[in-house]
N, C-alpha and C positions, 0 to 999 in steps of 0.2 A: 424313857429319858435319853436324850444323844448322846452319845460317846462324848469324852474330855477334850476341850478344842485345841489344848495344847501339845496332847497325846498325837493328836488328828496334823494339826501342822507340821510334827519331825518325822509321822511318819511318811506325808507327803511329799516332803525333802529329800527324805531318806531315798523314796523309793522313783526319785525322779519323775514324778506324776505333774502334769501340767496345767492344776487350777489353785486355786488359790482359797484358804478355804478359811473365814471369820467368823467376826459376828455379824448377824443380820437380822432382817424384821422378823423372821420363822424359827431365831434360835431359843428360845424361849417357849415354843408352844408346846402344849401337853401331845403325846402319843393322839389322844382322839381328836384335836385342832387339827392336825398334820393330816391325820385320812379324809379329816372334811374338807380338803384345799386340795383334792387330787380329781377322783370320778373317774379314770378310764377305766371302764371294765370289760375284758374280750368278749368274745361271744362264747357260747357254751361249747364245752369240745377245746378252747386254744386258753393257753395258762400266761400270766407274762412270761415262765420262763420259758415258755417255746417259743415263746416271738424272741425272746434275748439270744436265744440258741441259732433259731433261725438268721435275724441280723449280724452274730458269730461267724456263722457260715457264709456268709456272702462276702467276711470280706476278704476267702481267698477265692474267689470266684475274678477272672480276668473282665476287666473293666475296658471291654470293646469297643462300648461306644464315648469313651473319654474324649479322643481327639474331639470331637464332634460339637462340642461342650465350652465355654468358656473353664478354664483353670480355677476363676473364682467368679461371686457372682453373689451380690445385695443391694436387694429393694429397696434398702433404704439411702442407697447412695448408688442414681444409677445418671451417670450424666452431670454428679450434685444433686438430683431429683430423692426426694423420700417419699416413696409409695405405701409407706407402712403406716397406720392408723397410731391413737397415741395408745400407752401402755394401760390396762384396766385391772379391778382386784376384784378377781371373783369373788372374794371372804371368805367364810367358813360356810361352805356350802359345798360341794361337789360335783359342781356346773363345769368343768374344764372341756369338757370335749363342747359344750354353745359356745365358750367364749376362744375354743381354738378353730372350730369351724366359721364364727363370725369372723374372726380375725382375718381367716385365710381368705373369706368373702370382700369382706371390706376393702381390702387392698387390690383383689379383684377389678372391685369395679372402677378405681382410679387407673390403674394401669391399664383397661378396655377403654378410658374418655383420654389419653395421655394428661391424665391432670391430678397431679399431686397435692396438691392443695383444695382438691372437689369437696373437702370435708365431710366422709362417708361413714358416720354411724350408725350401724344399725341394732336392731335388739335384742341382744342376748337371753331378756327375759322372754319376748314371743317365744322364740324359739326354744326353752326349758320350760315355760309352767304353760306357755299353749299348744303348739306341737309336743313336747315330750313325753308330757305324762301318759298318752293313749299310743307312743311309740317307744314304751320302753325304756325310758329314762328315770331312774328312781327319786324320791324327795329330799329336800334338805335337810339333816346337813348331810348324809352319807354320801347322797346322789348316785351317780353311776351310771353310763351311757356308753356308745360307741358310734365311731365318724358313720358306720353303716347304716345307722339309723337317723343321726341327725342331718347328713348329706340331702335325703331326698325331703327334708324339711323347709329346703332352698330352692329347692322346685315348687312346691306350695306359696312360698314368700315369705320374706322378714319386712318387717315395719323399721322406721328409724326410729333410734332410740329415746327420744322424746314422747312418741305411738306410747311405749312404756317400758321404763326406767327400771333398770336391774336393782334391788337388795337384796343379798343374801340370804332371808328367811322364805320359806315356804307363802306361796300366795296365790290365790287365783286368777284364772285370765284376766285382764284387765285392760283391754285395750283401748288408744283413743276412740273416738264417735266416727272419725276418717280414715279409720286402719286401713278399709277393704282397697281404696285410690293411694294407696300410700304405699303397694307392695314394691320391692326389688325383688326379681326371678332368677332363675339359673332353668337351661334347658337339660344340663344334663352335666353329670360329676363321672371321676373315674378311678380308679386307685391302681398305684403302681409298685409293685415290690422286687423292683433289679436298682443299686445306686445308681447305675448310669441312667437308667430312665428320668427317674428322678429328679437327677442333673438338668438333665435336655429338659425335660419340664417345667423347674423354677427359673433356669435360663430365657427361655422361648415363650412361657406363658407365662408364668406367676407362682406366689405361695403355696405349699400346699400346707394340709394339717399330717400330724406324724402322733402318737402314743409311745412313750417308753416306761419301765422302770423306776421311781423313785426310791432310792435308799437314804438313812438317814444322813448320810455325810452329805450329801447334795442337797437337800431337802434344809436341815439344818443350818450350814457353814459355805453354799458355794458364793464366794463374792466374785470370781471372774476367771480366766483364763478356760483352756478344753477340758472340758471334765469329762476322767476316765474311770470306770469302773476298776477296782482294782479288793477283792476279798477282804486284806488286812488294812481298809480301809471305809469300806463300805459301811460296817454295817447291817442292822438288817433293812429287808423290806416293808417300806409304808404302803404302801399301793401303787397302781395305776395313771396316768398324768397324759394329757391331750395339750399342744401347743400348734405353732403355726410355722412351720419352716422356712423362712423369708434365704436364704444364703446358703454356702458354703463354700468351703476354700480346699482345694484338693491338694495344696502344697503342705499344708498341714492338719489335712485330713480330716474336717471335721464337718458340723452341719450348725448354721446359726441361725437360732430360734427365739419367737415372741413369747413370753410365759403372759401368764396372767395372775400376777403378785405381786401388782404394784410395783410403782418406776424403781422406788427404794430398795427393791429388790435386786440382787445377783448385776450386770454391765446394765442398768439404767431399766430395770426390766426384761433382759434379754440374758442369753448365756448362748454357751460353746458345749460342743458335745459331740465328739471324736465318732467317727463314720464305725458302724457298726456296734457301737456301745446302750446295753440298757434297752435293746430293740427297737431303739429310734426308726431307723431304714428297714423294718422286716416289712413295713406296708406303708404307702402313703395313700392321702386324699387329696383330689386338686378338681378344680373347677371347669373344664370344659363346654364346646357349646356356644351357647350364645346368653348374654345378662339384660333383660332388659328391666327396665326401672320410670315407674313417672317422677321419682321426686329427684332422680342425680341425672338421669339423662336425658330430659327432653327438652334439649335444646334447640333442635332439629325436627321439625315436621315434615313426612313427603307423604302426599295425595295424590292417589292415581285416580282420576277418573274413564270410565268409558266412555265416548264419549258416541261412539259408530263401533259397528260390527258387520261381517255377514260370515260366510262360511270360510273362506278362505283368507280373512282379511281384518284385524280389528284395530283402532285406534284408541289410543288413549290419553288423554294431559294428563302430565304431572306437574304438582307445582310443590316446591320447597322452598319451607318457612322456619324462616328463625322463632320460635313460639317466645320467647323471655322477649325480643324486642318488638314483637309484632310485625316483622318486614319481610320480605320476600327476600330469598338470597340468588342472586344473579351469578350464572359463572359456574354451578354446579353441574359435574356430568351424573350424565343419567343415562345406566342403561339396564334395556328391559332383558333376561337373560329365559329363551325359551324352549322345554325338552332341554335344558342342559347348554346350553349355547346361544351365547351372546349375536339376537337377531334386529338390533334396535340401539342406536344409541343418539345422544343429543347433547346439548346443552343448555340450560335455563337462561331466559331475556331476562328482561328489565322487570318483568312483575313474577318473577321466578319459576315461572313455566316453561313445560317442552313441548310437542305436540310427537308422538311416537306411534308407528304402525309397524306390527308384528302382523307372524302368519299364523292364519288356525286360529281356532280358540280354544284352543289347552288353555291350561295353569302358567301363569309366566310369573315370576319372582321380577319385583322394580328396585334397583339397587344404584345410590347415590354415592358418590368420590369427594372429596377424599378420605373422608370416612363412611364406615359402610352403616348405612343404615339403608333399610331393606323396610318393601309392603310386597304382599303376595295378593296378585289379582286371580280366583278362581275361573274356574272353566265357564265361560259363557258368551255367545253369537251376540245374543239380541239383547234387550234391555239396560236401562241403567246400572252400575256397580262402581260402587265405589268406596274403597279403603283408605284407613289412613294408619301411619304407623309412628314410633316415634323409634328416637336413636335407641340402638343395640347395638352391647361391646359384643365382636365376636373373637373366639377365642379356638385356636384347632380345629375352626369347623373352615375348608377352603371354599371360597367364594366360586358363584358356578364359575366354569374355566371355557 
């Protein structure tokens, strides 16, 4: 059972601690509810309290590359822009590390189309009852997972969440009839454990996912403001907790995250949690690479065709197509980038085509402005070839130069 909330409030008072701590949708749950609404669990060998130890340690560690950095920084307000998906409740399950890794996906791929309003859901359930269980992820309600595992589950693909619908009880694959056309990819993820990385990371890219500590006070009673670990306050511990780390604010030190506890939960769904606390920062997960997706991004078609070759010399059209409206778009640069260096460039007429000759017949990458969507035409002299590709966010990977 939780500590007295009253006891909990004077002594947060008392001890000048900077969250604010009530009644909420969790105050009430029994000890074995509270472990089923968590699921991180390390990998064999690291404990949470070495990751809490660890994240201790870093935060006297000099923060080099701060200047570097915006001072604060949230997704959900970037320009007035909110790239953050809406708030979701895992239940009593122990799915938090699908629904912090979707989370950090989902916003992903709005922030790679600049478009906040793209409405990107995807399936939490794919990802725990069809990739998880042969990757390590344990059943409901205990559950139990780690970003290491369900990261490269993003490489394979998620379905949208309608493919098939999350509820908290245990259940078998189930997906729709059209899963397989339905994927969103990731080429590749990466994980970062210096805050200042980190920083530069949700700045410059996007979300990442983070795990920390739950204790019962936070767990219980946090209704808002940075929540700090503090002994004559805490508690003991519930377990393990995966989230999405959209912000943070270096003026008051903290990191601000997407829970998945429903919106009635803690600031609207979201909470504060002071840099170094609860092993939030001992390791992050973020998205790098490239996303590509048929259901959120193909708006954009480009076609390379061969169309002539010989040894020293190939040609190719491309034509780029708005696929949702069926018209060609006119006014797009095009250019073909080869061994590394831009040898070709154009712009599309009136029926959306370029006509483009490089040297040799290597491998040449076709990449379109002002967003990049790319087709890779493979090595060949003679014969017909021809690819088609659709829009891909690209994310830290630099376009050839």
């Amino acid at each position: 059972m939780p500590m007295d909330l009253t006891d909990l409030q004077a002594s947060v008072q008392r001890l000048g601690l900077r969250w604010q701590p009530g009644m909420t949708v969790n105050s009430e749950d029994s000890e074995i509810r509270a472990r089923s609404r968590l699921g991180a669990v390390p990998p064999a060998g690291v404990s949470l309290a070495d990751r809490e130890e660890q994240a201790r340690a870093a935060l006297g560690v000099a923060d080099v590359a701060a200047t570097a950095t915006p001072a604060a920084w949230d997704w959900r307000d970037v320009g007035g822009a909110d790239y953050i998906t809406a708030i979701w409740d895992q239940g009593a399950c122990g799915s938090c590390v699908a629904f912090g890794t979707i989370a950090t996906f989902e916003a992903q791929v709005q922030i790679g189309r600049a478009n906040p309003g793209l409405g990107v859901y995807l399936s939490e359930a794919q990802l725990w009852f069809c990739y998880g269980p042969s990757h390590g992820a344990g059943a409901c309600p205990g559950g139990g997972w780690w970003p290491d595992d369900s990261f490269p589950g993003l490489i394979a693909g998620v379905v949208p969440y309608e493919c098939f619908p999350y509820t908290d009880q245990n259940q078998p694959c189930n997906l729709c009839a059209t899963w397989s056309s339905q994927l969103t990819q990731i080429s590749s993820w990466q994980t970062l454990s210096t805050q200042a990385s980190m920083k530069a990371f949700i700045a410059q890219t996007g979300p990442m996912t983070a795990c920390f500590t739950i204790y019962e006070d936070f767990y219980y009673y946090y209704t808002g403001g940075i929540y700090e670990y503090n002994p004559q306050t805490s508690g003991n511990v519930i377990g393990g907790h995966c989230v999405s780390v959209v912000g943070y604010d270096d003026a008051q030190q903290y990191w601000i995250c997407k829970n998945s506890w429903g919106s009635s939960w803690g600031e609207n769904g979201y909470f504060q949690i002071g840099y170094g606390q609860c092993g939030i920062d001992a390791e992050m997960w973020g998205i790098n690479g490239t996303i590509t997706s048929a259901v959120w991004l193909p708006e954009i078609s480009v076609q390379a065709e061969k169309v002539s070759g010989t040894s020293s010399e190939v040609t190719i059209q491309v034509t780029v197509t708005d696929k949702k409206q069926g018209s060609a778009i006119q006014g797009a640069t095009v250019t073909v980038y080869h061994s590394g260096q831009a040898s070709a460039t154009g712009t599309t007429g009136p029926q959306g085509t370029v006509g483009l000759t490089y040297p040799g017949c290597s491998e040449v990458v076709v990449i379109t402005e002002p967003k990049p969507h790319q087709v890779t035409i493979p090595a060949s002299c003679t014969g017909a070839v021809t690819k088609e590709g659709y829009a891909e966010a690209v994310f830290n990977t630099p376009l050839p130069a």
